[in-house]
C-alpha positions in Angstrom: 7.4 2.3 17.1 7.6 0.0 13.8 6.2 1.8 10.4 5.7 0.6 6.9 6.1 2.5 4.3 4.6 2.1 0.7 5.4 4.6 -2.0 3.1 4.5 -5.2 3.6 4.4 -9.0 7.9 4.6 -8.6 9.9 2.0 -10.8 7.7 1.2 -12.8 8.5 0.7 -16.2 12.0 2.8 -16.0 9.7 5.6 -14.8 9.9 7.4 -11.9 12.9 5.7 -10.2 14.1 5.7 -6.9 16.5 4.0 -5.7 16.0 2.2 -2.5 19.5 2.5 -0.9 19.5 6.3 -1.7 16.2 6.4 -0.1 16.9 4.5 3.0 19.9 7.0 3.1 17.4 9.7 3.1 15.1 8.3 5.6 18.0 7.8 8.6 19.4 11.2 7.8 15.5 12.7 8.4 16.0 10.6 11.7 14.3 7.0 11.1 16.1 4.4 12.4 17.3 1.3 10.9 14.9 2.0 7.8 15.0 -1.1 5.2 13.6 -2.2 2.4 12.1 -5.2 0.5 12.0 -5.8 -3.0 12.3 -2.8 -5.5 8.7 -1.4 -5.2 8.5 1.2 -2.4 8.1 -1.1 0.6 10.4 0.7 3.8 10.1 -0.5 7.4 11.6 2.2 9.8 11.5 2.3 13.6 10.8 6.1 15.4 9.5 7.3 18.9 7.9 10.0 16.4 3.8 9.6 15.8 2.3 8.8 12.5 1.8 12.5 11.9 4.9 13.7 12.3 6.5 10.6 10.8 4.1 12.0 8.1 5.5 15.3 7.4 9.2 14.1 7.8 8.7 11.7 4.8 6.8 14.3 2.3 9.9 16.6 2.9 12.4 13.8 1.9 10.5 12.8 -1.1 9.8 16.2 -2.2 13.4 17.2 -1.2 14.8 14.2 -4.0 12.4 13.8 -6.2 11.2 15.8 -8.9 7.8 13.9 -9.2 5.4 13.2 -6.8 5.1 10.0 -5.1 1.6 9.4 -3.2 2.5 7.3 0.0 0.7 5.2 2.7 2.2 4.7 6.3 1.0 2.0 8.4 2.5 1.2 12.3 3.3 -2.9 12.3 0.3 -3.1 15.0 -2.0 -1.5 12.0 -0.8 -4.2 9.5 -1.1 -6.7 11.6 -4.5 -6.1 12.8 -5.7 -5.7 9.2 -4.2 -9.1 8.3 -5.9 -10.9 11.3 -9.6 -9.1 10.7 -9.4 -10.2 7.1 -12.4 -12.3 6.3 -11.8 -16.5 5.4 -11.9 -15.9 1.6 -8.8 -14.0 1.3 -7.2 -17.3 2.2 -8.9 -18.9 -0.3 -7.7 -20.4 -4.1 -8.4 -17.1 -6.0 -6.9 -16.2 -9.4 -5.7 -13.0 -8.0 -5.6 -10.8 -4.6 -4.7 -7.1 -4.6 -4.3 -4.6 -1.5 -5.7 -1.3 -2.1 -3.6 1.0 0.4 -5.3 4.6 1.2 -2.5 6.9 1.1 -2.2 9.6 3.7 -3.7 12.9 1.9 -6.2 11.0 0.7 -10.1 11.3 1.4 -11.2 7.5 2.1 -14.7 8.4 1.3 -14.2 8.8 -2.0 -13.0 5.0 -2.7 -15.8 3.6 -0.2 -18.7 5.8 -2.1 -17.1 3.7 -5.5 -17.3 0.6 -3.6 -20.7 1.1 -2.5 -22.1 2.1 -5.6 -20.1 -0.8 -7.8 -21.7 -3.9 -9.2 -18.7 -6.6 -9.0 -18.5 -9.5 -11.7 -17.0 -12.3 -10.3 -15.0 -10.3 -7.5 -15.0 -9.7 -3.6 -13.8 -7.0 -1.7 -13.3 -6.4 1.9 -12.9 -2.7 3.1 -10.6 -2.6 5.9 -9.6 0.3 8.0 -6.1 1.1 6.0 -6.5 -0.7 2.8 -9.4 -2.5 0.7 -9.1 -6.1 0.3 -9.9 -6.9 -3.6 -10.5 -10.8 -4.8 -10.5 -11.9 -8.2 -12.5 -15.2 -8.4 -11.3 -16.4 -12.6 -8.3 -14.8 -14.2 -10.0 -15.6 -17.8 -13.0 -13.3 -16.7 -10.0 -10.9 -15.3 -11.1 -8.2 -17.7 -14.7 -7.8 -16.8 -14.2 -7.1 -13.3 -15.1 -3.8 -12.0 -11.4 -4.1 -10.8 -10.2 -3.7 -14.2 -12.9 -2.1 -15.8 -13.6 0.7 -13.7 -11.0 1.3 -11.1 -8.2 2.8 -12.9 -10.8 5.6 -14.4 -11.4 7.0 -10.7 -9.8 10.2 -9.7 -9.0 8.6 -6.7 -6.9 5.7 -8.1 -3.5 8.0 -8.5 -3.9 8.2 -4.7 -4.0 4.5 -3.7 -1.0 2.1 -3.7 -1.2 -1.2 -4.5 0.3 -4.6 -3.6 -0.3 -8.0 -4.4 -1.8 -10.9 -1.9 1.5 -12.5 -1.8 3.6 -8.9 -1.2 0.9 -8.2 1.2 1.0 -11.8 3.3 5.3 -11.7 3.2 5.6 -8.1 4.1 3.0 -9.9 7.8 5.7 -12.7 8.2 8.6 -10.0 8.1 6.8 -7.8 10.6 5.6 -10.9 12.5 9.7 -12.0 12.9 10.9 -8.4 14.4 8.8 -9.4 17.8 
C-alpha cells in the first residue's frame, strides 16, 4: 500500500529541522519501502504491506527515536488522498486568493476542530470538512486578516495538532500520487 506522510511545524524558520534524506534513511531502516520526499516541508510517500496503524506506531518511534522535539503527523493511504481530492466541492477549483489544507493528525480528536467549525462565523471564507483534512477558501487576500482563518484559528488548542499545506502543495502532491498507477 501507498502512504503519505505529512509532518507538522519542522523547518520552519531554522527551527525544528529535519532533514529529509536523514529521514527517508530512517523510514527504510523502520522497514518502508522506497520512502521519498517532496519539497522540504515534511511531505514522505512510502509503500508497506503494513496497515495504517501499525504504519502508525513505526513512524512515532522513528521521530521520537531522532528528534528531540515533537513533530505532530498525519498519514493518509494514496486511495484516501485521492478520494478527498475527487469529493471536493466546485469552489475549490475556483479563482480564490488563497486555499489551505487543514490535515487532522493521527492523535488527534477531530471533534474538536469540527465543534470550532460549527460554531464559527466565516468573513469572506469557505470551508469544506472532509474525512482527513478541512478544505479552507479565502475569497480576498486584502480582507486576509479578518477571516476567522486568521483571526481565530491559530488561538485553538487544537491548531498544534493539524498540519497544513497549501492548494497548490495539496493539488501537486494528487498529480504525483496520480503518476505511480
Amino acid at each position: 500500500m501507498q502512504y503519505i506522510l505529512f509532518l507538522r511545524g519542522i523547518n520552519v524558520g531554522g527551527k525544528n529541522k529535519v532533514s529529509m534524506s536523514a529521514l527517508k534513511e530512517a523510514l527504510f531502516l523502520a522497514g518502508f519501502e522506497n520512502p521519498e520526499s517532496y519539497i522540504n516541508s515534511g511531505n514522505l510517500f512510502f509503500s508497506s504491506a503494513e496497515s495504517r496503524e501499525a504504519c502508525i506506531l513505526k513512524i512515532r518511534k522513528v521521530l521520537e527515536t531522532n528528534y528531540d522535539f515533537s513533530i505532530p503527523f498525519a498519514l493518509l493511504t494514496k486511495e484516501e488522498y485521492l478520494e478527498e481530492q475527487a469529493a471536493l466541492p466546485a469552489w475549490w477549483e475556483e479563482e480564490l486568493a488563497r486555499r489551505d489544507v487543514l490535515f487532522y493528525s493521527c492523535t488527534m480528536d477531530k471533534s474538536d476542530i469540527l465543534h470550532f467549525l460549527e460554531n464559527a462565523t466565516f468573513y469572506n471564507e469557505i470551508v469544506h470538512v472532509g474525512k482527513q483534512a478541512v478544505f479552507w477558501g479565502k475569497m480576498d487576500e486584502a480582507e486576509y486578516l479578518k477571516t476567522t482563518y486568521h483571526k481565530k484559528l491559530m488561538k485553538q488548542d487544537f491548531y498544534k495538532q493539524i498540519t497544513i499545506r497549501n492548494g497548490n502543495t495539496f493539488d501537486k502532491i494528487a498529480e504525483i500520487l496520480r503518476s505511480r498507477e
